[in-house]
N, C-alpha and C positions, 0 to 999 in steps of 0.2 A: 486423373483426378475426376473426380464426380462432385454435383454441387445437388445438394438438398433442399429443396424447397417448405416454407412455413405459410401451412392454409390457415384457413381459417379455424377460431376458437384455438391455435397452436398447433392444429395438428403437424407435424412432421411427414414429408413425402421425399421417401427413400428412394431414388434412383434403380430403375427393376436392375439394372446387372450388379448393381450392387445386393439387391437381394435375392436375384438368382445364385450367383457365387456364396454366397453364405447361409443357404435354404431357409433364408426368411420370409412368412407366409401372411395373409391377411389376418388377423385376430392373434396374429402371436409375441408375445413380451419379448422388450429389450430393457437390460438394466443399464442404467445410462448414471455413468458420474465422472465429475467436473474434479480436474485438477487443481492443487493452489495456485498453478499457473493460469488455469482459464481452459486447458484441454479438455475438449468435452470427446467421452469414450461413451462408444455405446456397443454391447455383446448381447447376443440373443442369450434371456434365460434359461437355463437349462434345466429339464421336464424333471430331472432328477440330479438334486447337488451334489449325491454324494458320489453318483457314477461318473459327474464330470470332475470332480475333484480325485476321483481314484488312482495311484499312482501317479501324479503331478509332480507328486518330491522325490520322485525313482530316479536314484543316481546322485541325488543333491548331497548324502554320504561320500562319495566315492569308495574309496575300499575300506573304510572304517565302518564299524557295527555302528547304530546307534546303539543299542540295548547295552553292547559291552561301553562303549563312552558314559553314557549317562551311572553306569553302575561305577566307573572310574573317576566323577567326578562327583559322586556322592561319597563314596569312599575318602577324598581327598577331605572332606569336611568335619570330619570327626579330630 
């Protein structure tokens, strides 16, 4: 476990193995949000959303199409 330090004016001081492990750099965003439990997450922005969201639901299917489901539950609506 690693512990983070709060300077001054709030800044946030990330622990370097913590930022070496996760190649976070001087002048680079993290988006940071806070659970209704109080969990506070923080992930490096990524330079490009839609590259890091590409393929993220690969597999979330399993051996079912979506195209053929969604067209089987339209069909069921009529």
């Amino acid at each position: 476990m690693s512990v983070a330090r709060v300077g001054k004016r709030g800044t946030l001081i990330i622990p370097a193995e913590i930022r070496k492990n996760n190649g976070i750099k001087e002048g680079d965003e993290l988006i940071i949000n806070v659970s209704e439990a109080g969990v506070i997450y923080m992930i490096p922005k990524p330079k490009d959303f839609v590259m890091a969201l590409k393929e993220s639901g690969q597999g979330l299917w399993g051996d079912i199409d979506p195209v053929e489901y969604i067209r089987q539950e339209r069909d069921s609506w009529d």
